[in-house]
Structures are given as C-alpha cells and as structure tokens.
ZADO-1210 file (C-alpha; in nm, 4 decimals, padded with zeros to 6 digits):
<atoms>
<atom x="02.8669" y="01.4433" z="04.2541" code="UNK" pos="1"/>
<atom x="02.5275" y="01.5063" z="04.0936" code="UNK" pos="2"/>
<atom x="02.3865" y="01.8259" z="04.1031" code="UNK" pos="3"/>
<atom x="02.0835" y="01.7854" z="03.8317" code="UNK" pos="4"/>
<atom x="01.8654" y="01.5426" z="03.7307" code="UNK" pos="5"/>
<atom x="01.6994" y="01.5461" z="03.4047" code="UNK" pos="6"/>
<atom x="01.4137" y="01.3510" z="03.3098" code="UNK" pos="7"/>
<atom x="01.2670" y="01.2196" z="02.9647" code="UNK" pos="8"/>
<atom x="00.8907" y="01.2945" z="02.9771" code="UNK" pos="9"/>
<atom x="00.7320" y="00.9956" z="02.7549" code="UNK" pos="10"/>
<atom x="00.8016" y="00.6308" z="02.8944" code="UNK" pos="11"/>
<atom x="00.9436" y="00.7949" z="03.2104" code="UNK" pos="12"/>
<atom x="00.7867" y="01.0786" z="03.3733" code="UNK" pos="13"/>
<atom x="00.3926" y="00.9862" z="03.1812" code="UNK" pos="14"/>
<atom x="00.3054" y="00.6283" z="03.0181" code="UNK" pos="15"/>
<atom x="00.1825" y="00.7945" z="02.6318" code="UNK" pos="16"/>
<atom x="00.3997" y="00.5823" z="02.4200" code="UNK" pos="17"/>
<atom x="00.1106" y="00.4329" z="02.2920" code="UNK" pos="18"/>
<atom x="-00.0469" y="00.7680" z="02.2541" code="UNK" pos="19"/>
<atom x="00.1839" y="00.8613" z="01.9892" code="UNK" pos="20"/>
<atom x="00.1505" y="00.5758" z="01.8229" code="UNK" pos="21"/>
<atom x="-00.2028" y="00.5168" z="01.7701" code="UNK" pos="22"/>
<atom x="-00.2638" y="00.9060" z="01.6862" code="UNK" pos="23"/>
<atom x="00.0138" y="00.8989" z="01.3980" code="UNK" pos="24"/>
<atom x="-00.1723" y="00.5439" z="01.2647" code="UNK" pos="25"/>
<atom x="-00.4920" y="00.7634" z="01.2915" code="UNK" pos="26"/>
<atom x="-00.3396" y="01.0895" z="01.1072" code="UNK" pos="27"/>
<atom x="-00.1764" y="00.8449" z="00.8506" code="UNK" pos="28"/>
<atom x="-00.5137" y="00.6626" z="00.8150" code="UNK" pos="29"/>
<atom x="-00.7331" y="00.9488" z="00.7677" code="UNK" pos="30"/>
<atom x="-00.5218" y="01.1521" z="00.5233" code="UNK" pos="31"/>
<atom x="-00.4598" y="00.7867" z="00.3221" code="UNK" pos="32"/>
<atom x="-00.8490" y="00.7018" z="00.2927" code="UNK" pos="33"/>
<atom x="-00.8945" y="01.0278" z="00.0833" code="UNK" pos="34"/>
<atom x="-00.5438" y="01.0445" z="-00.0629" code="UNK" pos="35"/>
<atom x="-00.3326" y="00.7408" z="-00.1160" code="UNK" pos="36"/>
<atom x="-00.3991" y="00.3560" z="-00.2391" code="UNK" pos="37"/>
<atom x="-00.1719" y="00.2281" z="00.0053" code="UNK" pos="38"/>
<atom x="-00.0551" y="00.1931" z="00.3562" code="UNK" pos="39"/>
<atom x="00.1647" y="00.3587" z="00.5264" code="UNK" pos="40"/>
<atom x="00.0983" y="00.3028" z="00.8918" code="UNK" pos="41"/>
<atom x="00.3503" y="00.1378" z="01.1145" code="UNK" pos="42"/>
<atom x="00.2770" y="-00.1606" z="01.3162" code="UNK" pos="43"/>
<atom x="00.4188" y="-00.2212" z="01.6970" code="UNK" pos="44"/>
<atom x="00.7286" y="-00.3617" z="01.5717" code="UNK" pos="45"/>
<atom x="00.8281" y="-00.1171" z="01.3412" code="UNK" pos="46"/>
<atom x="00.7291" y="00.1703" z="01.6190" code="UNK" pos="47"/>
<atom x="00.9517" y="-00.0026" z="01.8742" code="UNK" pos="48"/>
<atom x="01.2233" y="-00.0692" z="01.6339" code="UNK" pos="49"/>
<atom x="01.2649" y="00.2679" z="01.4200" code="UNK" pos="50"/>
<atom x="00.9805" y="00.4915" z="01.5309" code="UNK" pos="51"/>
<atom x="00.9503" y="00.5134" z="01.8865" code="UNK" pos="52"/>
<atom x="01.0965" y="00.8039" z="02.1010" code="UNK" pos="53"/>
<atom x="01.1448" y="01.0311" z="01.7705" code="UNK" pos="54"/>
<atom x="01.0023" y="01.3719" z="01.6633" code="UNK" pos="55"/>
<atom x="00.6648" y="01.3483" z="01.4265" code="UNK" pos="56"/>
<atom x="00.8792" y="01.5338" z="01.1345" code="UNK" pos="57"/>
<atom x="01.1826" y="01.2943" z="01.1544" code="UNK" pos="58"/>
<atom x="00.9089" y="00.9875" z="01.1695" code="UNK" pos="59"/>
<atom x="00.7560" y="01.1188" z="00.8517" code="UNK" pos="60"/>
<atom x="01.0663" y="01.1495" z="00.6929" code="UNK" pos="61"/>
<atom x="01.1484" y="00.7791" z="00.7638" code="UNK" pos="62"/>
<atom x="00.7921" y="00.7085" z="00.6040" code="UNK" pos="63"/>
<atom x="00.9014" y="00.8610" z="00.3002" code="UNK" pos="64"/>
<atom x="01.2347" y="00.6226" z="00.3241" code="UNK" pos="65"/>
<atom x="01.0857" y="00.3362" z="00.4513" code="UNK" pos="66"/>
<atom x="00.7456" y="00.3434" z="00.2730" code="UNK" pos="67"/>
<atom x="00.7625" y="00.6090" z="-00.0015" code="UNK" pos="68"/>
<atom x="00.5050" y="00.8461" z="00.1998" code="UNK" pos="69"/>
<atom x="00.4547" y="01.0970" z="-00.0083" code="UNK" pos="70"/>
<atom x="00.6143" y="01.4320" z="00.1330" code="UNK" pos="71"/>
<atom x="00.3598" y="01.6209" z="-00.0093" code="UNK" pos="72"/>
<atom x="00.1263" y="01.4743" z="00.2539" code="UNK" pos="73"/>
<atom x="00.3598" y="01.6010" z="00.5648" code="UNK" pos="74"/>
<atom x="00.1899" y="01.9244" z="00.6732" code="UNK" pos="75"/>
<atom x="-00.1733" y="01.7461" z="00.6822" code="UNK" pos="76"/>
<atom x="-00.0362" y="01.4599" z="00.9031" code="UNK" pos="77"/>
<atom x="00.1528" y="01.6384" z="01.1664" code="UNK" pos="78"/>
<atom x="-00.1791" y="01.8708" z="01.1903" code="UNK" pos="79"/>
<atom x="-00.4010" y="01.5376" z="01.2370" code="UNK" pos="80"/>
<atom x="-00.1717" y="01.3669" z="01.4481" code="UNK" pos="81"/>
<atom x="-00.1537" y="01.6737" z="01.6673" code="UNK" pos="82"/>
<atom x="-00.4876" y="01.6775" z="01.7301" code="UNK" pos="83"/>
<atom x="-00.5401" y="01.2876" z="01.7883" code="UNK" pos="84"/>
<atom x="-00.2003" y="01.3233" z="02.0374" code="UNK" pos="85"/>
<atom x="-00.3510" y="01.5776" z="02.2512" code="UNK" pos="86"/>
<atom x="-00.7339" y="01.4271" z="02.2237" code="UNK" pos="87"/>
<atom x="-00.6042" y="01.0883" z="02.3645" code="UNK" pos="88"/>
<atom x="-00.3580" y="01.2827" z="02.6410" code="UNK" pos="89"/>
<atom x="-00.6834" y="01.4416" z="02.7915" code="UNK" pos="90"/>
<atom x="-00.7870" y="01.0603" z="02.8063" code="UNK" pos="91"/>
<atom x="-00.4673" y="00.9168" z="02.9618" code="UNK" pos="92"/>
<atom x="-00.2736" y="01.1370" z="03.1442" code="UNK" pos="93"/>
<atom x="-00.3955" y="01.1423" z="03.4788" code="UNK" pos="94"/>
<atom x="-00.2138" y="01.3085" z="03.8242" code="UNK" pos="95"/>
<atom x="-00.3515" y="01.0390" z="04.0567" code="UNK" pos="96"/>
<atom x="-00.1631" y="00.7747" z="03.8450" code="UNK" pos="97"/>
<atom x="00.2022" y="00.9205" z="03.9172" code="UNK" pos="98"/>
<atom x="00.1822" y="00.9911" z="04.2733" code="UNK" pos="99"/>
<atom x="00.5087" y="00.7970" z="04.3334" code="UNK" pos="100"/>
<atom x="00.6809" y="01.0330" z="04.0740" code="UNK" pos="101"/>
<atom x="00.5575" y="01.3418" z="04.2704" code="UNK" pos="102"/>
<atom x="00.6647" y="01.2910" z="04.5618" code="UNK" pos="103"/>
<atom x="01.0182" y="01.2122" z="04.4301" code="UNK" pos="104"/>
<atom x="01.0055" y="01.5328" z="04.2747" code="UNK" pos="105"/>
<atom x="00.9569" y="01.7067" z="04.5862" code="UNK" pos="106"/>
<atom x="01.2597" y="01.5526" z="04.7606" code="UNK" pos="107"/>
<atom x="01.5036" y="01.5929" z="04.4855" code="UNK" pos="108"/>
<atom x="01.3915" y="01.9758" z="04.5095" code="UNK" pos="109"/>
<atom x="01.4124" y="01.9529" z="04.9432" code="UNK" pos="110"/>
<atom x="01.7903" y="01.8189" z="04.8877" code="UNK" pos="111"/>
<atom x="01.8330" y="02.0807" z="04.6643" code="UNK" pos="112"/>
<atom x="01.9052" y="01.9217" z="04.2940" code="UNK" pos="113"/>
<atom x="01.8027" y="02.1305" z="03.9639" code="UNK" pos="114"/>
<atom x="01.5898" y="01.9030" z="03.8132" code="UNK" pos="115"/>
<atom x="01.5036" y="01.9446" z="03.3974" code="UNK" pos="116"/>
<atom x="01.2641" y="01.7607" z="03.1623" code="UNK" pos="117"/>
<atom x="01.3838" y="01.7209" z="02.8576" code="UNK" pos="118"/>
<atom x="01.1538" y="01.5581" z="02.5728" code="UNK" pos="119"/>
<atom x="01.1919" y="01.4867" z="02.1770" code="UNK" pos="120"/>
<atom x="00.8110" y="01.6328" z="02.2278" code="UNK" pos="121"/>
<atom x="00.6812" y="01.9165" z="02.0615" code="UNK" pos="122"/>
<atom x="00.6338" y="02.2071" z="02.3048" code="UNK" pos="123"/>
<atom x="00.2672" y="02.2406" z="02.2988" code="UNK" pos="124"/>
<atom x="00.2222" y="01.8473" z="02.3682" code="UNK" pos="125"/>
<atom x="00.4971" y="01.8436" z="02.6311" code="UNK" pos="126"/>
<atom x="00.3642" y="02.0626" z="02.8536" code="UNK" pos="127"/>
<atom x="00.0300" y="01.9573" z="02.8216" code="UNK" pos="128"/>
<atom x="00.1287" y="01.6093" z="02.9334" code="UNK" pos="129"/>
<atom x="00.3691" y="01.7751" z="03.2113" code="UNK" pos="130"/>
<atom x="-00.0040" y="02.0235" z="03.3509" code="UNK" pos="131"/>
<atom x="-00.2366" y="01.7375" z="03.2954" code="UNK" pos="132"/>
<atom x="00.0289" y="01.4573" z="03.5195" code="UNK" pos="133"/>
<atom x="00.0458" y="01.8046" z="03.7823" code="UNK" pos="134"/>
<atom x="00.4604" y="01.8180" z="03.7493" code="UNK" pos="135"/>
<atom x="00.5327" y="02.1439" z="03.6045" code="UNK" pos="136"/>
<atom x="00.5524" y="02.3218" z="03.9354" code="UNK" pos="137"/>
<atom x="00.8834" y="02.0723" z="04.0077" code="UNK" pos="138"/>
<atom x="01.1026" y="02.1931" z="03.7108" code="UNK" pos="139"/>
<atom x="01.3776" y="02.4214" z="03.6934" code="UNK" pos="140"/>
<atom x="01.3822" y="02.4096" z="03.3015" code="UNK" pos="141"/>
<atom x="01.1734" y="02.2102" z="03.0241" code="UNK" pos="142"/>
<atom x="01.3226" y="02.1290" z="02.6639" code="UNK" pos="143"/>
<atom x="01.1497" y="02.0572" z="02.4241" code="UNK" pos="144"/>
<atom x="01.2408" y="01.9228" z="02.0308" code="UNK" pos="145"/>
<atom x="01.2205" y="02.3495" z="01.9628" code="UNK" pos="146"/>
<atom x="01.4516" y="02.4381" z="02.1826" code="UNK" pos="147"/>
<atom x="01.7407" y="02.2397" z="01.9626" code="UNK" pos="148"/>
<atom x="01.8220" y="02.1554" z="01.6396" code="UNK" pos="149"/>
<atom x="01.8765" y="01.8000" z="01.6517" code="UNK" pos="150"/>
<atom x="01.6830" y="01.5605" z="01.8172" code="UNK" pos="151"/>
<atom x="01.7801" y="01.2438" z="02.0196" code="UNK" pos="152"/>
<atom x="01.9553" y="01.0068" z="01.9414" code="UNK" pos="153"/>
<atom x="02.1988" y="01.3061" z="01.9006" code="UNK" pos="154"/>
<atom x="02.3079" y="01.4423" z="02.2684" code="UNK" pos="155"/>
<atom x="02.2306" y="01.8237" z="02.1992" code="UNK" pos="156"/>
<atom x="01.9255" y="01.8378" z="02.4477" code="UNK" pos="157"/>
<atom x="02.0726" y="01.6945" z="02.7319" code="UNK" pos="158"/>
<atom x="02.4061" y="01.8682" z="02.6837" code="UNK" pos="159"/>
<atom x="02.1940" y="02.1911" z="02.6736" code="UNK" pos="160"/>
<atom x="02.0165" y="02.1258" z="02.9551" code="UNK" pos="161"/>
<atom x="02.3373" y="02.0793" z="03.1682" code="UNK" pos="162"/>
<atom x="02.5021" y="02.3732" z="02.9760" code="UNK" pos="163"/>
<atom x="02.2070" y="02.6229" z="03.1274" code="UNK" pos="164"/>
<atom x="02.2173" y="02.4524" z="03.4944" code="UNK" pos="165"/>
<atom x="02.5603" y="02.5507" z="03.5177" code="UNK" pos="166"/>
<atom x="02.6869" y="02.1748" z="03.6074" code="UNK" pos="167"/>
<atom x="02.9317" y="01.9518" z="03.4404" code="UNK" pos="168"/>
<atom x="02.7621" y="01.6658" z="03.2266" code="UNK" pos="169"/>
<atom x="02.9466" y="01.4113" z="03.4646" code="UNK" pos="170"/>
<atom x="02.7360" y="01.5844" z="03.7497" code="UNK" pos="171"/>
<atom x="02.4211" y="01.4854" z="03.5866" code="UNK" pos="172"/>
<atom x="02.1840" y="01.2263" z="03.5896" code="UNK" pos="173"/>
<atom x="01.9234" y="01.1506" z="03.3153" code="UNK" pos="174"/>
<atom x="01.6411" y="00.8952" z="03.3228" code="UNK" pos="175"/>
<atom x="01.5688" y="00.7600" z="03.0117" code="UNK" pos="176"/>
<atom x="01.3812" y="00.4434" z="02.8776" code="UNK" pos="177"/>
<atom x="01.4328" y="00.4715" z="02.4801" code="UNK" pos="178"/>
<atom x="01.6898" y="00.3488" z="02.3056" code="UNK" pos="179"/>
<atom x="01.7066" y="00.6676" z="02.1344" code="UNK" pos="180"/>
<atom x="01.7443" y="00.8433" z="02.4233" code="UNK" pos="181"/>
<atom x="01.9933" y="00.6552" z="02.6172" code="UNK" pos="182"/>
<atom x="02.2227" y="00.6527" z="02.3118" code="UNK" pos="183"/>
<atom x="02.1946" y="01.0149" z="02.3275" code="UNK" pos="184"/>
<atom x="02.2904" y="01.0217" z="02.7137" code="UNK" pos="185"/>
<atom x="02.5648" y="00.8121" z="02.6729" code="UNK" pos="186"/>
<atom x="02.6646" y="01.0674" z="02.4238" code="UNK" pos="187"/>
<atom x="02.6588" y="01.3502" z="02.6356" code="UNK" pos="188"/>
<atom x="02.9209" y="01.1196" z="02.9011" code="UNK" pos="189"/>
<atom x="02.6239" y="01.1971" z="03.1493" code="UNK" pos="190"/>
<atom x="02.5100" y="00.9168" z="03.3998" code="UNK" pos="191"/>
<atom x="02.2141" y="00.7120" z="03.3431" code="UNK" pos="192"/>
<atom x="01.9056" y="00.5410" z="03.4909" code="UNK" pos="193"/>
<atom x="01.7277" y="00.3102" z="03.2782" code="UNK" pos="194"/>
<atom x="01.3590" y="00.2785" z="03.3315" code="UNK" pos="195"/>
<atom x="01.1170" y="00.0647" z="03.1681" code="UNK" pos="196"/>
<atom x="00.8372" y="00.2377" z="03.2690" code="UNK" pos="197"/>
<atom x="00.6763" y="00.5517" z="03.5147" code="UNK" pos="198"/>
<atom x="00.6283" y="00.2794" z="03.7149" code="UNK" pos="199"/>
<atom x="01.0444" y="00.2478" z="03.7814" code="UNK" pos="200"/>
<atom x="01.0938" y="00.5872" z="03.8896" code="UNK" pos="201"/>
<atom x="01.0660" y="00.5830" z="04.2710" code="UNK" pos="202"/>
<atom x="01.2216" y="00.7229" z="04.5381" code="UNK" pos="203"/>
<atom x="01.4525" y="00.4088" z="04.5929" code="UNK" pos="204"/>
<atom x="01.5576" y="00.3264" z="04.2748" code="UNK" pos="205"/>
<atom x="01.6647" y="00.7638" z="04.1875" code="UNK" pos="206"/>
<atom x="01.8360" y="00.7826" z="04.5452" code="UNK" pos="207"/>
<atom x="01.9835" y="00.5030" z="04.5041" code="UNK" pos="208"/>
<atom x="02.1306" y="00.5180" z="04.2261" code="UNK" pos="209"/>
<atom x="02.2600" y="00.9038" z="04.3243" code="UNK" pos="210"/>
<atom x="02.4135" y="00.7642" z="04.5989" code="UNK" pos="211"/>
<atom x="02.6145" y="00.4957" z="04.4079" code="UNK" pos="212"/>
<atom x="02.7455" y="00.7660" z="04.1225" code="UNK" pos="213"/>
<atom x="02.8555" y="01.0163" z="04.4898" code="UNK" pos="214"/>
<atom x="03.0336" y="00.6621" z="04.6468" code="UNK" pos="215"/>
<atom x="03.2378" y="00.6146" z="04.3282" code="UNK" pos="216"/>
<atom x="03.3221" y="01.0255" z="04.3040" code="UNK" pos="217"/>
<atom x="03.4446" y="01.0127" z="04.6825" code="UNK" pos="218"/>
<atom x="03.5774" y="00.7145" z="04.6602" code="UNK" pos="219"/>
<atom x="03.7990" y="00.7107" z="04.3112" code="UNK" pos="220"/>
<atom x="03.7860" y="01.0660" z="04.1654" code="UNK" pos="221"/>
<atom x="03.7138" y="01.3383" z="04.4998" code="UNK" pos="222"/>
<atom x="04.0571" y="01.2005" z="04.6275" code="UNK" pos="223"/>
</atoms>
C-alpha cells in the first residue's frame, strides 16, 4: 500500500533541464575563452545521453574522461555554472506554470501520504527552484545530492528518503523522468511513475497509478 510519494525535482516537479544545460555550456565557455584552445562543451545529444540528470562534479569528471577537461579548471566551472543555473531559474521557474502540480500536492497531503523531493541538485539550487515554483510548503522532507554520498543512478537517495519516512521501499512511489533516475528507483525495488515532463504529473495519472499498486497489494499480497 503506498504510504509516500517522492518526487524528482528537475523534468518532474519544474521544466529546467535545459537550464542546466545551457549554464554548464556557458561556465565551460567562459572559463575556455581565457583558458583552453579547445572545446569542451557538450551538445544535446551528449547531455541526453551521458550528462543529463547528474551532479555538476560527476559531469565534470566525465569531461575530463570524455574530453580531457582539465581538472584543474573544476572549482572555476562549478562557481560559473552556479551562477548561470540560478540566473536563468529566476527566468524560468514560474508558480503560475505548475498549477496542476499544486494542487496534486495538496490532495496527496488531504489523504494523508508523506510526500519527499528528492533531487541529484545541489541544495542551494534545489530549493530555489522548489520557493520560486511555490512547493516547499507541500514537503515532508527534501534531499538533496549533500544529503548522500552517491548520486543517482545509485539508489541511496531514494532508499534514504523511505528509510526517514518510516515506510517500506515497496510502500513507496517515486516519479521520475531520467534514465538515471529510474535506474536508481528500480534499484531501491520502489514503484515507479514515469513522466516525460511537469506536464505528466496530474492528479489522474498519480491517483491512478496509486490505486493500481493498492489493487495488486489487496488483491495478491494483503491476502
């Protein structure tokens, strides 16, 4: 029976993929133009491919593989792309755009399920996307890529999450759109909801789906 629901922020909860995208090609850019005779940015296949839904530091670290980015030029990046990320947030995120999302959030909390973000985000960027979209007031807990030591793919965050809730990972339901992250759901043995987009996380789709995961509990496993 689920108990909690536990949502990815990026791709799910707010639309910023792109955001993290274009402000590491800008950090990468502007430290290169002083600093490097090559390039190192990714294009939109690479992001989707390798990049996409991981922490800045691990991303850098596949530069380095992938590209021979220099590691000297780490620390001057993340700083950059931290400031491009939450420049272009301010210029994206906006409340009125995820009313759907809200008031899903307020009948999950009605009926009475713990409901946790949990984000390969850096704290600081995290909950600036969660104030600036108006959600924070709806969470029980927020994870971010501090609060563990390995980031998805590997399951620690969302076996974390249901560790402090107090509820068996087979009583939880995460909503992911990564690959990334699903692999590290279907790590944890938790149930999942695939989403494309904010745009898939409605009411119907959430119940739904809740409903399903009780029907097959009463009807194969409560017995």
């Amino acid at each position: 029976m689920i108990k909690l629901c536990v949502f990815d922020n990026d791709g799910v909860l707010t639309d910023c993929r792109k955001v993290h995208f274009d402000a590491l090609n800008m950090a990468i850019a502007d430290w290169q133009s002083v600093s490097a005779f090559r390039d190192y940015t990714i294009n939109e296949d690479e992001h989707e491919l390798i990049y996409n839904g991981l922490p800045t530091s691990v991303k850098l670290n596949l530069l380095t593989h992938n590209k021979r980015l220099p590691i000297e030029s780490y620390n001057t990046i993340e700083c950059l792309k931290q400031e491009y990320t939450i420049k272009l947030i301010k210029e994206t995120v906006k409340s009125k755009d995820y009313i759907h999302i809200h008031e899903l959030l307020q009948l999950l909390r009605v009926k009475g399920y713990q409901i946790h973000c949990a984000s390969n985000c850096s704290p600081e960027t995290l909950n600036l996307m969660l104030e600036l979209a108006g959600y924070k007031q709806y969470f029980h807990r927020v994870f971010s890529n501090k609060d563990v030591v390995n980031p998805k793919p590997n399951p620690e965050i969302y076996l974390k999450s249901s560790y402090i809730a107090g509820v068996h990972p087979f009583d939880t339901l995460v909503l992911e759109d990564s690959p990334k992250g699903i692999a590290a759901v279907e790590a944890a043995n938790m149930n999942l909801l695939r989403v494309e987009s904010p745009k898939d996380v409605t009411i119907s789709n959430v119940m739904n789906k809740i409903q399903t995961i009780d029907d097959y509990f009463d009807r194969y496993i409560g017995k």
